[in-house]
C-alpha positions as protocol buffer text, in pm:
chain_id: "A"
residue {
  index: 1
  type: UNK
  ca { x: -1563 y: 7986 z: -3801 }
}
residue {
  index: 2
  type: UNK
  ca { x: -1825 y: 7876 z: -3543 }
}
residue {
  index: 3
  type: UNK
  ca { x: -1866 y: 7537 z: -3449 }
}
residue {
  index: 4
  type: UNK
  ca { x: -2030 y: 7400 z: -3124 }
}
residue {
  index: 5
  type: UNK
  ca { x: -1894 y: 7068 z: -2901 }
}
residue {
  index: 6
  type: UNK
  ca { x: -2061 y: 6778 z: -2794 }
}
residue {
  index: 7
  type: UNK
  ca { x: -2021 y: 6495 z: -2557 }
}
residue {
  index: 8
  type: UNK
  ca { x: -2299 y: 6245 z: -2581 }
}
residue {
  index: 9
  type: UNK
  ca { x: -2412 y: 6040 z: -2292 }
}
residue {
  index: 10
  type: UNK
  ca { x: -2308 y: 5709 z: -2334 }
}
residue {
  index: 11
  type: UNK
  ca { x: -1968 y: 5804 z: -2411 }
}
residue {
  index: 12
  type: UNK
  ca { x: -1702 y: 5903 z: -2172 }
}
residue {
  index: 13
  type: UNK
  ca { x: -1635 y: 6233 z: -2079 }
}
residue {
  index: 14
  type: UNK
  ca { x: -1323 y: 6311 z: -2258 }
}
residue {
  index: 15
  type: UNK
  ca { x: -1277 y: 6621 z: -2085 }
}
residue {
  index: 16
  type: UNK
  ca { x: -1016 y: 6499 z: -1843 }
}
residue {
  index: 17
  type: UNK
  ca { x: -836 y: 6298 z: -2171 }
}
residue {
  index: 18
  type: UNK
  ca { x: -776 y: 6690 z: -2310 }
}
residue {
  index: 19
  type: UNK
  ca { x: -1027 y: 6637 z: -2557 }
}
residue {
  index: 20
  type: UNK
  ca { x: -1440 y: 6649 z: -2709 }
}
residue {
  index: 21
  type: UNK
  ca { x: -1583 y: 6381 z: -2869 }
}
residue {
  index: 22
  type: UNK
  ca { x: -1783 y: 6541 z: -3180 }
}
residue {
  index: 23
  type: UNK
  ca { x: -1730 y: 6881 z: -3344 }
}
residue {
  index: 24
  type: UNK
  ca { x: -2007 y: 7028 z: -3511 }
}
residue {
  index: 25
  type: UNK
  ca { x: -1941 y: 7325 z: -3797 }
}
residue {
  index: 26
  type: UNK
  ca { x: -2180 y: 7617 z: -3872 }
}
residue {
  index: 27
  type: UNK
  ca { x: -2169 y: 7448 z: -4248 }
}
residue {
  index: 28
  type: UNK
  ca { x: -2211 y: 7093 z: -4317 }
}
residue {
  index: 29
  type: UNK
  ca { x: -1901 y: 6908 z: -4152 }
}
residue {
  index: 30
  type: UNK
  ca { x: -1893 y: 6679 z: -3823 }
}
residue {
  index: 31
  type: UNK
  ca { x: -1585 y: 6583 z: -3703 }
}
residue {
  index: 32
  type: UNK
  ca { x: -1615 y: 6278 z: -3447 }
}
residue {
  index: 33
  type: UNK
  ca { x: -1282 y: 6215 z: -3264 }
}
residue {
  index: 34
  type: UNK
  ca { x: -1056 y: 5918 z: -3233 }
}
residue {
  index: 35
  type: UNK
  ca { x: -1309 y: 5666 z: -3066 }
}
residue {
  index: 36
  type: UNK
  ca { x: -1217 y: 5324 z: -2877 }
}
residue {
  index: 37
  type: UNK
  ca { x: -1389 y: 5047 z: -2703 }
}
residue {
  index: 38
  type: UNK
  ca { x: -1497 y: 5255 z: -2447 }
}
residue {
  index: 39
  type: UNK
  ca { x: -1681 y: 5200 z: -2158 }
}
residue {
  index: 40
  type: UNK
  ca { x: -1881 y: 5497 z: -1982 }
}
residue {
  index: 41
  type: UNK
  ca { x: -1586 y: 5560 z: -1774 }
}
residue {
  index: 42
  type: UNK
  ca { x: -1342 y: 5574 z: -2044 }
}
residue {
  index: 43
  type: UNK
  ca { x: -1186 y: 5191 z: -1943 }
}
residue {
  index: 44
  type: UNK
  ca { x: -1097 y: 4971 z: -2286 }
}
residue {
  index: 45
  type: UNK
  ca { x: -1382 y: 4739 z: -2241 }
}
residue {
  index: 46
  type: UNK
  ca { x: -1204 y: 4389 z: -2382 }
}
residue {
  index: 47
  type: UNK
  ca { x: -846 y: 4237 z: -2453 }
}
residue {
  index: 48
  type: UNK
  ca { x: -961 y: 4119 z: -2817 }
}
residue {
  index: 49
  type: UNK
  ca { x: -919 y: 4306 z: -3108 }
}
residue {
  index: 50
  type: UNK
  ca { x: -1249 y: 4190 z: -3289 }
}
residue {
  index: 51
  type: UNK
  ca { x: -1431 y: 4302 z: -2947 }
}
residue {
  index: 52
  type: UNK
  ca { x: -1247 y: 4650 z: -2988 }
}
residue {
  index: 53
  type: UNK
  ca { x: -1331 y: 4733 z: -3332 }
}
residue {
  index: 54
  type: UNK
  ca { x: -1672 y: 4677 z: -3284 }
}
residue {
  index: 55
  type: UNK
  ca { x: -1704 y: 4864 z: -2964 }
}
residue {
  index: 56
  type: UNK
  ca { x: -1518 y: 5173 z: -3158 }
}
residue {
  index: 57
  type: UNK
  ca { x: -1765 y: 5184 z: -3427 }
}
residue {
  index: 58
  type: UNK
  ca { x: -2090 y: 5099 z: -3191 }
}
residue {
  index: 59
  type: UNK
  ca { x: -1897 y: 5427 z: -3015 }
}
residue {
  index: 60
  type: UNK
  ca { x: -1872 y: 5605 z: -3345 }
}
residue {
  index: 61
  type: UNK
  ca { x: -2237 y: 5504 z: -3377 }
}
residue {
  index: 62
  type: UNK
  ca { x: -2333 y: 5703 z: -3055 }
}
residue {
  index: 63
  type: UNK
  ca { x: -2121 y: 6022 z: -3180 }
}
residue {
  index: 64
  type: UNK
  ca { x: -2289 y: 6056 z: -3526 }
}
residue {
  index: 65
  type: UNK
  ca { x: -2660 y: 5981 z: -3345 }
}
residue {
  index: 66
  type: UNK
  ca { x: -2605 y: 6256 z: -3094 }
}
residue {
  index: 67
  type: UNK
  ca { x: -2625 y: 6509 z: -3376 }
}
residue {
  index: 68
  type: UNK
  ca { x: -2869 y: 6342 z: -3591 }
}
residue {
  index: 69
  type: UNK
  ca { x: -2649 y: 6139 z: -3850 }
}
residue {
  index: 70
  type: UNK
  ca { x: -2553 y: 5801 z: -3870 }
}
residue {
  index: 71
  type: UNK
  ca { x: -2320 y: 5606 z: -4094 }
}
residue {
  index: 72
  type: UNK
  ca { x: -2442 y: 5706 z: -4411 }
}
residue {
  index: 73
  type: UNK
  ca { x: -2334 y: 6042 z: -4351 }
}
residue {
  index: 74
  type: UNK
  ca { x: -1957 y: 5951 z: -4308 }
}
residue {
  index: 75
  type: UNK
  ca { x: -1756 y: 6027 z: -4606 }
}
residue {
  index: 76
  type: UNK
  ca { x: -1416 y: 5995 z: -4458 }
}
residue {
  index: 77
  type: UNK
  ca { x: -1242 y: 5766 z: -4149 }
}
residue {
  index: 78
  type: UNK
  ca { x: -893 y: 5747 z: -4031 }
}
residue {
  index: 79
  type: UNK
  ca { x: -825 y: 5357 z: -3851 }
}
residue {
  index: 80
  type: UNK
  ca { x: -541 y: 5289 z: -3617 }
}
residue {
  index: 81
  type: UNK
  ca { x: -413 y: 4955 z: -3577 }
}
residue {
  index: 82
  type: UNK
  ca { x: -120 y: 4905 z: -3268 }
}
residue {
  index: 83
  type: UNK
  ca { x: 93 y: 4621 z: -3441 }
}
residue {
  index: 84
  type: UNK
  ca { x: -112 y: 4617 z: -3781 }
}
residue {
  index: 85
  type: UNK
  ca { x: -151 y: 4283 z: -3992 }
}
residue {
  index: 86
  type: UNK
  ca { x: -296 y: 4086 z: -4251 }
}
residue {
  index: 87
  type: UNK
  ca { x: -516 y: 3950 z: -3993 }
}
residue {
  index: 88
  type: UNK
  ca { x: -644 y: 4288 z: -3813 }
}
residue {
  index: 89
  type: UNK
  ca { x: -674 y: 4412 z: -4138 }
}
residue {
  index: 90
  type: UNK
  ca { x: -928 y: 4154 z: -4241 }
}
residue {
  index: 91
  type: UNK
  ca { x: -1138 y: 4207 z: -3914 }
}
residue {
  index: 92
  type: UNK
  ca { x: -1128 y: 4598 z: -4008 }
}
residue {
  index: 93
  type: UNK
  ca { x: -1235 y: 4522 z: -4404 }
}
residue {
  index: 94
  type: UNK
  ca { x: -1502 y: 4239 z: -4260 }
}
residue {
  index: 95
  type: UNK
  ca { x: -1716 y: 4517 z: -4029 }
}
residue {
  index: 96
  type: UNK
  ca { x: -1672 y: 4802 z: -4244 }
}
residue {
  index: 97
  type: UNK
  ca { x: -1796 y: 4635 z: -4501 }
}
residue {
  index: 98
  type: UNK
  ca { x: -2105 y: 4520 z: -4262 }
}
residue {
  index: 99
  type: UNK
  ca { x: -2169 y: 4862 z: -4172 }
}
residue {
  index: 100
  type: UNK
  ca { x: -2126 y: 5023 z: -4550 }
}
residue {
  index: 101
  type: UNK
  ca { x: -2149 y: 4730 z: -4807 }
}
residue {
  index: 102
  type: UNK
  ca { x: -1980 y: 4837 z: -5144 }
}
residue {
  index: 103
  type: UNK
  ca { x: -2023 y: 5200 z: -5042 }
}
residue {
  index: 104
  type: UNK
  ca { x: -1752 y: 5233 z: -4821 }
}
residue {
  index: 105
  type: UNK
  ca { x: -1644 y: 5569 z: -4661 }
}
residue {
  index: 106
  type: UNK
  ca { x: -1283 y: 5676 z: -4793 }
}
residue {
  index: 107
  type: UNK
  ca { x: -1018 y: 5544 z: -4504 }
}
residue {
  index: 108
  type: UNK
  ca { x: -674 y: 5622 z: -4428 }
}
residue {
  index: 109
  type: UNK
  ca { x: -506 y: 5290 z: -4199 }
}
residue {
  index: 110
  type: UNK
  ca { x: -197 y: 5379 z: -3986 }
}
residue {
  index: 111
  type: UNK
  ca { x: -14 y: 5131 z: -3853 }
}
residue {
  index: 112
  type: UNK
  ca { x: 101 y: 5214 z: -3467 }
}
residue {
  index: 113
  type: UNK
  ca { x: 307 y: 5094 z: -3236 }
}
residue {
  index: 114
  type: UNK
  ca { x: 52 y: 5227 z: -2920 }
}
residue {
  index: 115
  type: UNK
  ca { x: -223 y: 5438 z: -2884 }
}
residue {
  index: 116
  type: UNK
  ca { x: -310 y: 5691 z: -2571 }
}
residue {
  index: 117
  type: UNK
  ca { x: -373 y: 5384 z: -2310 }
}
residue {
  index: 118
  type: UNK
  ca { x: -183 y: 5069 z: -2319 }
}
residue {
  index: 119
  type: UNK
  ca { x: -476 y: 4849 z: -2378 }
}
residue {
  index: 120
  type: UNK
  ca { x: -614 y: 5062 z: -2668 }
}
residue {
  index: 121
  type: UNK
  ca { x: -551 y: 4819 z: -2989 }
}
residue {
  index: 122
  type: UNK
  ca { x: -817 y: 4965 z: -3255 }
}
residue {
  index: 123
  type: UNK
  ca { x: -895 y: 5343 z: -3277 }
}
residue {
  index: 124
  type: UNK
  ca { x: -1115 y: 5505 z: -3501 }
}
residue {
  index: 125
  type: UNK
  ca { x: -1234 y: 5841 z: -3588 }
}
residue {
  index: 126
  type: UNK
  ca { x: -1437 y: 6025 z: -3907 }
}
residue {
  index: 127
  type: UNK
  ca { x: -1605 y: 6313 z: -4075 }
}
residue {
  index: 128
  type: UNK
  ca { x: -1976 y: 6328 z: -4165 }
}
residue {
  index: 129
  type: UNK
  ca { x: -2143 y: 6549 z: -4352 }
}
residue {
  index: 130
  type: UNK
  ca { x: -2492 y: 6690 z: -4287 }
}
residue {
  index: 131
  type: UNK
  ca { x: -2813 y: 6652 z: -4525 }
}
């Protein structure tokens, strides 16, 4: 199978992190990796977890736009939460549901105790499909 990477400006390079940010397939599948709040330089850009979330998906924003999508083309996201509750949950359900209304992408929510940095609270990454 043939696929080509991509690193968009405005996003870190992940290089030095062991991984790319967006996956492209010869068919109809984009796979955007696990994105944070980010800053150009790869720094979490805020303690607070509302902050994070929507800095991850402004991130995931950038990834889908640097091959020509945007959210309408995800059909599938997988959310991490570092010490998951009822109240993250409802910050997650609140902008998701400002980004897709009552057309949701499927999800998958894990629950984690920590994610690659220390300050990482929120990660989020997806598959789009192509037109």
């Amino acid at each position: 199978m043939s696929y080509s990477v991509i690193n968009p400006e405005g996003l870190h390079d992940p290089s030095g992190f062991g991984y790319s940010h967006v996956a492209r397939t010869r068919g109809d599948l984009v796979f955007i990796a696990g994105q944070y709040a980010s800053d150009g330089d790869g720094h979490v850009t805020s303690p607070d977890f509302t902050e994070q979330v929507e800095r991850s998906l402004g991130n995931l924003r950038t990834a889908l736009t640097s091959v020509g999508l945007d959210f309408r083309h995800v059909v599938a996201l997988r959310t991490h939460i570092v010490d998951h509750d009822p109240e993250k949950l409802a910050v997650v359900a609140r902008l998701i549901g400002e980004i897709w209304g009552d057309r949701p992408p499927t999800q998958t929510l894990t629950g984690v105790a920590a994610l690659a940095l220390p300050e990482m609270q929120f990660e989020v990454d997806a598959v789009a499909v192509t037109e």
